[in-house]
FILUMVEX-452237 format. One record per residue (C-alpha): x, y, z; residue number from 1; residue in one letter. Coordinates in Angstrom, 1 decimal, padded with zeros to 4 digits. Example, Ala and Ser with C-alpha at 12.3 -4.5 7.8 and 13.67 -1.06 7.14 Angstrom:
2
REC      x      y      z   n res
REC  012.3 -004.5  007.8   1   a
REC  013.7 -001.1  007.1   2   s
REM end
This chain:
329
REC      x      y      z   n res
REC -020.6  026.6 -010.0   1   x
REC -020.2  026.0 -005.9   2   x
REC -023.5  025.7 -004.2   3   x
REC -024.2  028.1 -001.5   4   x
REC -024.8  025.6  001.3   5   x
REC -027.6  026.8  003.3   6   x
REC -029.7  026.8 -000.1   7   x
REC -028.0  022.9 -000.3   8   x
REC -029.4  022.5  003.1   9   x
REC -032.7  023.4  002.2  10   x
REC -032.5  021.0 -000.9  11   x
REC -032.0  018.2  001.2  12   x
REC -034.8  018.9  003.5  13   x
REC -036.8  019.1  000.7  14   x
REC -036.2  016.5 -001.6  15   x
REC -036.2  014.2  002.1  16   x
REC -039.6  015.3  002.3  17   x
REC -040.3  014.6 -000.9  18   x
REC -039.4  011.1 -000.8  19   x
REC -041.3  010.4  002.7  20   x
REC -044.4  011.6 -000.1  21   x
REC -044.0  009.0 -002.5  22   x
REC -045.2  005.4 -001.7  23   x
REC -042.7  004.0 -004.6  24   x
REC -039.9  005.7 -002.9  25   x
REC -041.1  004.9  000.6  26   x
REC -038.3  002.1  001.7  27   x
REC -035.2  004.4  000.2  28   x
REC -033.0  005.7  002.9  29   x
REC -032.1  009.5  002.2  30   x
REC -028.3  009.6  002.4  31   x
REC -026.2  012.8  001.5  32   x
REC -022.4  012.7  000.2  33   x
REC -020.8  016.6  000.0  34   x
REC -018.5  017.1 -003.0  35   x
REC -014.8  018.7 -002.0  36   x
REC -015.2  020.6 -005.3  37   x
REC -017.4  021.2 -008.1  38   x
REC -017.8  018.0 -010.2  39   x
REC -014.9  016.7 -012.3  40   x
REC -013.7  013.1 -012.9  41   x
REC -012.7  012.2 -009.0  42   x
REC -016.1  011.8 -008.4  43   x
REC -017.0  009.4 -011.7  44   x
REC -018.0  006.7 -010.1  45   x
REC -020.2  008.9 -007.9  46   x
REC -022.0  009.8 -011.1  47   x
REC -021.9  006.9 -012.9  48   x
REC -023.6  004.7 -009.8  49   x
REC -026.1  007.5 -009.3  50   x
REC -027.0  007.6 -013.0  51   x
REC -027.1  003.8 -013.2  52   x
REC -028.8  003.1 -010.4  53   x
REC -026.9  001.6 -007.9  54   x
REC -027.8  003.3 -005.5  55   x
REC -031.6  002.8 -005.4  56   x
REC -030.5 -000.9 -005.8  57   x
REC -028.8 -000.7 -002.4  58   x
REC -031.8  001.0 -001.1  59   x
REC -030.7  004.6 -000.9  60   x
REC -032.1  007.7 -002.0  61   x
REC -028.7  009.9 -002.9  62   x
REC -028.4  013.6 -002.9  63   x
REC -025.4  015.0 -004.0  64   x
REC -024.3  018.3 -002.4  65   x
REC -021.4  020.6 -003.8  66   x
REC -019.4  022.6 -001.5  67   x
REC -020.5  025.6  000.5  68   x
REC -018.5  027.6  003.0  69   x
REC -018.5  025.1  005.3  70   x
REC -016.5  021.8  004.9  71   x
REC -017.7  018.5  004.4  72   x
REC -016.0  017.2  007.1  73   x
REC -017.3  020.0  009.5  74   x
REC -021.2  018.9  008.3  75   x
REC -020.3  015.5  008.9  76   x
REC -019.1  016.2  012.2  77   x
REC -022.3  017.9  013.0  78   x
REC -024.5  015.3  011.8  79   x
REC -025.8  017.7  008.8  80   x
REC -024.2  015.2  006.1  81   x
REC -023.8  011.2  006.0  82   x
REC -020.9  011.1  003.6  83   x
REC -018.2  013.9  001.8  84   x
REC -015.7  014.0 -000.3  85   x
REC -012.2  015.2  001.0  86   x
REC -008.1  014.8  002.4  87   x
REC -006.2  013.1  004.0  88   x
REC -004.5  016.5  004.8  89   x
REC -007.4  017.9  005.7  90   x
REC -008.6  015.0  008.0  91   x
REC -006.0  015.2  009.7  92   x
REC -006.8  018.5  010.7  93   x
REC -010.3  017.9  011.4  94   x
REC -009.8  015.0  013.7  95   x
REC -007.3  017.5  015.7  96   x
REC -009.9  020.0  016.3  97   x
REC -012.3  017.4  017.9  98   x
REC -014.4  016.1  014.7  99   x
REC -014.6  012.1  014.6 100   x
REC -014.8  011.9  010.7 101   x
REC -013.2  008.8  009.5 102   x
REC -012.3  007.6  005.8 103   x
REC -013.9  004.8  005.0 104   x
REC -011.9  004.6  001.1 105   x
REC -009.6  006.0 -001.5 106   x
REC -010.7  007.4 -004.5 107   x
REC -007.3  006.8 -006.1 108   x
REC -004.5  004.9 -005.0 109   x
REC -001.8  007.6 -005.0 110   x
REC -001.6  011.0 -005.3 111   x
REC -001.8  012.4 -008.8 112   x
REC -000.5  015.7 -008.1 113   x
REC  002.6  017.5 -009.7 114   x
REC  004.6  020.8 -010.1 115   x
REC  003.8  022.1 -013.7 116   x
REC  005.8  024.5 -015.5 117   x
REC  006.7  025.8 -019.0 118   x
REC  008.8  023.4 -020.5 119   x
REC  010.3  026.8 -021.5 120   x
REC  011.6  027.3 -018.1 121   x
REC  014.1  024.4 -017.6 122   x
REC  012.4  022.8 -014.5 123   x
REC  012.2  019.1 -015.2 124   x
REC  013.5  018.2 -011.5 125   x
REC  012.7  019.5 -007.7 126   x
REC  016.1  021.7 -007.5 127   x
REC  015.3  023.4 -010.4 128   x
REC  012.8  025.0 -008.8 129   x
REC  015.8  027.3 -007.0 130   x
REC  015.8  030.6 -008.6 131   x
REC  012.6  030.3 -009.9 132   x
REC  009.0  031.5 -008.6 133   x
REC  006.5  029.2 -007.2 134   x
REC  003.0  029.6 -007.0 135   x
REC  001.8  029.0 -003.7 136   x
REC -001.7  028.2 -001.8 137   x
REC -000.3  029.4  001.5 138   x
REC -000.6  026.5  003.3 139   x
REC  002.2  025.2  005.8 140   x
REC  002.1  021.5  004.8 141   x
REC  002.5  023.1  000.6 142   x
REC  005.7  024.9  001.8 143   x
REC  007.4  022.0  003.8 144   x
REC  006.6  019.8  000.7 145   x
REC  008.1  021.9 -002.0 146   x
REC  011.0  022.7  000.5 147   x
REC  011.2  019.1  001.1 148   x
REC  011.4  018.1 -002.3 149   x
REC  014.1  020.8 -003.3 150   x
REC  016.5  020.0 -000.3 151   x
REC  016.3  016.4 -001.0 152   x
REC  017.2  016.7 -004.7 153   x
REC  020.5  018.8 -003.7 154   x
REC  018.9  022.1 -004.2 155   x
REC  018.1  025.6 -002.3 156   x
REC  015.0  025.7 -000.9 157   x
REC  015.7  029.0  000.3 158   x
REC  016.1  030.2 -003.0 159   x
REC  012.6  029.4 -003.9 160   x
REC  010.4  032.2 -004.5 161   x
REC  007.4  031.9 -003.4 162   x
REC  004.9  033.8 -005.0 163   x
REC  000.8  033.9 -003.5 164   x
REC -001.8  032.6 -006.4 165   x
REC -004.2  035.0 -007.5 166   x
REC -006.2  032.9 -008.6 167   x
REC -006.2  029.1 -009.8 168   x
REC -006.0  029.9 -013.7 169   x
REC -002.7  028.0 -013.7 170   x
REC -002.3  029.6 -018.2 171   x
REC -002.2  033.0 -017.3 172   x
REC -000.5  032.5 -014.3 173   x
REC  002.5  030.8 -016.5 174   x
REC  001.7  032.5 -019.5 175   x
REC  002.5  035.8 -018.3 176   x
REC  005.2  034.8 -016.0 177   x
REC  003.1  035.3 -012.5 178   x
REC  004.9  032.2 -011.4 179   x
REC  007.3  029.8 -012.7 180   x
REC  005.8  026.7 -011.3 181   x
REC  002.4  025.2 -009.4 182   x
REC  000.7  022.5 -007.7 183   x
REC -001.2  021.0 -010.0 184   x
REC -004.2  017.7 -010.5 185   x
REC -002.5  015.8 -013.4 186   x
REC -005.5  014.5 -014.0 187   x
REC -007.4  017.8 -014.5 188   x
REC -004.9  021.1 -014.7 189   x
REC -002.3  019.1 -016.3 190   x
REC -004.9  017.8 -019.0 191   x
REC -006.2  020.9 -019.6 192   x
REC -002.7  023.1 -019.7 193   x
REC -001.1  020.5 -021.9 194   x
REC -004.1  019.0 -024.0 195   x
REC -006.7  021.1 -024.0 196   x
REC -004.6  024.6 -023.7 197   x
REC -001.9  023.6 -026.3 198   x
REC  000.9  024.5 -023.9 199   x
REC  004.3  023.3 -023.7 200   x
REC  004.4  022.3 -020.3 201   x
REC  006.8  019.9 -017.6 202   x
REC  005.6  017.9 -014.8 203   x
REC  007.6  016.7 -011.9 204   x
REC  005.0  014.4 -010.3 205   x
REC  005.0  013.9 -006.7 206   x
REC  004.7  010.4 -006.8 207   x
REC  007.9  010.0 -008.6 208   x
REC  009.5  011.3 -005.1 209   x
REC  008.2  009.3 -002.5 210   x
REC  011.7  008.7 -001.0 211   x
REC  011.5  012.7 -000.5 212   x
REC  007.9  012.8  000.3 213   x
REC  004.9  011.1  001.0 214   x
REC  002.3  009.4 -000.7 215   x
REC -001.0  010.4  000.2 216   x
REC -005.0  010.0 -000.5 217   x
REC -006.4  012.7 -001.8 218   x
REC -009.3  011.9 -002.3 219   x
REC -010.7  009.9  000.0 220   x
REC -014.8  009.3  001.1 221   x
REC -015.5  009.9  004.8 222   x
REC -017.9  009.5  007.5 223   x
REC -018.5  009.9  010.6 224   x
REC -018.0  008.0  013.6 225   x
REC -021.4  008.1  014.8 226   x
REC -022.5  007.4  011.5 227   x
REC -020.1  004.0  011.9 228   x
REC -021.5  002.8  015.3 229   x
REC -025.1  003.9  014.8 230   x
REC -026.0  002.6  010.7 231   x
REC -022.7  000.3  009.9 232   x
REC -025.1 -001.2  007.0 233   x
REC -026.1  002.3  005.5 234   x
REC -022.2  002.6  005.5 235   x
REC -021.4 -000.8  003.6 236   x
REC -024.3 -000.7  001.7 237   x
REC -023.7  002.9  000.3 238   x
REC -019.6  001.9 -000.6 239   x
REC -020.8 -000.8 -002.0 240   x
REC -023.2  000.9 -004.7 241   x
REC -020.0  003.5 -004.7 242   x
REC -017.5  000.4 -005.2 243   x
REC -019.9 -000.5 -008.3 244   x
REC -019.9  003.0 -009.5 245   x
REC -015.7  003.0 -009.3 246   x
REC -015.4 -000.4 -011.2 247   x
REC -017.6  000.5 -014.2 248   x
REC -015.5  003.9 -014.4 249   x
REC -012.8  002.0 -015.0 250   x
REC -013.8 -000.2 -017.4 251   x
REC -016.0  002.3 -018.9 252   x
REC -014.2  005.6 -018.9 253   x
REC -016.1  007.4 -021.8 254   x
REC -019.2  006.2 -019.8 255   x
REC -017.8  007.6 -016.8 256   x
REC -016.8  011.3 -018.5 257   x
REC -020.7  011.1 -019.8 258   x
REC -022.2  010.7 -016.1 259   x
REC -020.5  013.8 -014.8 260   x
REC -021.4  015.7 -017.9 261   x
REC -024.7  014.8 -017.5 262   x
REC -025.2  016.0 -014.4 263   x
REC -022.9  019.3 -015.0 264   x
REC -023.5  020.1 -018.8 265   x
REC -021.4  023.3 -017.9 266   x
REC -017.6  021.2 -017.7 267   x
REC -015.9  020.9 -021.3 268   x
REC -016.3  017.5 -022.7 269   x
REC -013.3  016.9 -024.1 270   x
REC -011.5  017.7 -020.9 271   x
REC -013.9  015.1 -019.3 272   x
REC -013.2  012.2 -021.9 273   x
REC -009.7  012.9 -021.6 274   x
REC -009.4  012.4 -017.6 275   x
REC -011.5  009.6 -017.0 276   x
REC -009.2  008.1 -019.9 277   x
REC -006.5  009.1 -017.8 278   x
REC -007.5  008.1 -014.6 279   x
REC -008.9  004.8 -015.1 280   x
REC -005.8  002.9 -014.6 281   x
REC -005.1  005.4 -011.4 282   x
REC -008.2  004.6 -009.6 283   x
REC -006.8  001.4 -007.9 284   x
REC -003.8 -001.2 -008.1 285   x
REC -006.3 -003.5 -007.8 286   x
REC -009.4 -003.3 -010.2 287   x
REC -011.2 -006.1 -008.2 288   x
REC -010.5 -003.7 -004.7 289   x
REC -011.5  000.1 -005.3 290   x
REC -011.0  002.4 -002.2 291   x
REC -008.6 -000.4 -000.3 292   x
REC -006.2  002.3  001.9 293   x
REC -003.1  000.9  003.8 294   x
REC -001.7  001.4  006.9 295   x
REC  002.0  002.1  005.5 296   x
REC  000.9  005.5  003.5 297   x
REC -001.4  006.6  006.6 298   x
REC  001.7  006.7  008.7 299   x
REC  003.9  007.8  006.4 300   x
REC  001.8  011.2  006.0 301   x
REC  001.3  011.4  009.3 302   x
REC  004.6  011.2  010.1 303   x
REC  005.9  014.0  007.7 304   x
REC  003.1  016.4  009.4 305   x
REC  004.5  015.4  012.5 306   x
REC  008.4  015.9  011.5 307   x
REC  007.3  019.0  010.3 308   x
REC  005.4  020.3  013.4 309   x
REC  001.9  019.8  011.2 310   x
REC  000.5  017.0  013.3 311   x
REC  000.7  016.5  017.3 312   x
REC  002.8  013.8  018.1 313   x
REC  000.4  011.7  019.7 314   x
REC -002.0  011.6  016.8 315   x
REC -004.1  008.4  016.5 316   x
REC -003.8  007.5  012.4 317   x
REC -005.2  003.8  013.4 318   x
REC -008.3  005.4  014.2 319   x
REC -008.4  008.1  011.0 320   x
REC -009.8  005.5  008.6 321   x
REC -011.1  001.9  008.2 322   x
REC -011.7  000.0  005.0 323   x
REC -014.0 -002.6  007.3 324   x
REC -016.9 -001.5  005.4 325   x
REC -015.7 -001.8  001.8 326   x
REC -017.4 -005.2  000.2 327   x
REC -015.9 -008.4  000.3 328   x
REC -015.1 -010.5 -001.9 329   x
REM end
């Protein structure tokens, strides 16, 4: 369940105090990292360094915050938050509008997102999606992606209905034909849908179309600027407990699943074993290098915003994100 955030304020203030209190706990620095969502297996290695540790190793006293109605990258911004959770297509955004938040690493190396359908349906390709309803967000940068993605297969996009989501229960939403198709987390909706749902369902993943569209990070951990310039040790320090936390998730998937659940007793367990399973492999290329980001996929996103009239064109996406403060070898 989303936290409302003034009462996660409050927390923070409170368990800060707390700490100043106890002499054992007197040389921890309090750092706070904002979910983008309520806990689920993008955040594993978040939970499994918290519940192993790591971070009191690297001297830091974590609170973990889920999301209220403001964004993370807005309490960043206004110095209310030291690390969160988010987008690239929402940092973007954010950096636009005046906010110098910065990502600092991936959380997995490419986008795990896909259209899901009933297998039922016939869509096993973007141009089937013409003649066919699609459950949409709303959001410009979803409809120049599927529209994208249809055109560039040969199809209509124009002949793609698109149909607003009442909600984000993607079974009834196909079950009972609200939509034909969505934008779905493979490694949560499509998990559940397929696995945990017993439905017959199709994927068309996004990152089998990267000479369509882009890849992207989502998610990604950021920062802010100040934050950078002021404490670049608290910064290195905390990604490196992170880094940790990333590396034992995946080697130790199950382990990983049992850290979040742990923490949120509420999310089905099965669902959890089965996506840290999942996304183990996902997490990184590199096992060795969790959260590296390159400069290639930056401006390839950017550039599709800014085709598509998303983006100004003199956007800086050299100053957007760093991974100067990842560990080294």
């Amino acid at each position: 369940m989303r936290t409302r955030l003034l009462a996660a304020v409050a927390s923070l203030s409170l368990l800060t105090a707390c700490t100043a209190v106890a002499a054992d706990d007197a040389a921890l620095r309090p750092v706070s990292v904002i979910l983008d969502w309520t806990p689920n297996t993008n955040h594993s290695g978040l939970y499994l360094a918290q519940a192993r540790g790591y971070f009191a190793d690297a001297g830091i006293d974590l609170t973990i915050v889920e999301p209220g109605d403001t964004s993370g990258l807005q309490l960043l911004a206004a110095g209310k938050a030291d690390f969160a959770f988010s987008v690239a297509e929402g940092l973007v955004p954010a950096r636009e509008q005046g906010a110098e938040v910065v990502s600092v690493a991936t959380v997995i190396q490419h986008n795990t997102s896909s259209l899901i359908s009933l297998t039922e349906s016939g869509i096993t390709r973007p141009r089937d999606l013409a003649g066919h309803s699609y459950g949409s967000y709303g959001s410009e940068l979803e409809e120049a992606l599927i529209r994208t993605l249809v055109e560039c297969d040969g199809g209509d996009p124009d002949a793609v209905e698109l149909t607003p989501l009442s909600s984000d229960d993607f079974r009834i939403g196909l079950t009972e034909h609200q939509f034909d198709a969505a934008w779905v987390f493979d490694a949560w909706d499509t998990i559940r849908l397929g696995q945990i749902d017993g439905l017959d369902v199709s994927t068309i993943p996004f990152i089998e179309h990267t000479d369509c569209i882009p890849d992207w990070y989502t998610p990604l951990v950021a920062t802010s600027q100040q934050h950078l310039d002021d404490d670049p040790e608290l910064v290195r320090d905390f990604l490196a407990a992170l880094t940790h936390g990333y590396e034992d998730a995946i080697a130790e998937p199950q382990a990983a699943a049992d850290a979040i659940h742990g923490a949120a007793p509420e999310i089905d367990e099965e669902l959890l074993a089965l996506s840290a399973q999942w996304l183990a492999p996902r997490y990184t290329d590199d096992p060795e290098h969790w959260g590296v980001q390159e400069a290639k996929v930056w401006d390839d996103f950017v550039g599709f915003l800014q085709d598509h009239d998303l983006a100004d064109p003199g956007f800086d996406t050299d100053a957007a994100w760093t991974d100067d403060y990842l560990p080294v070898d």
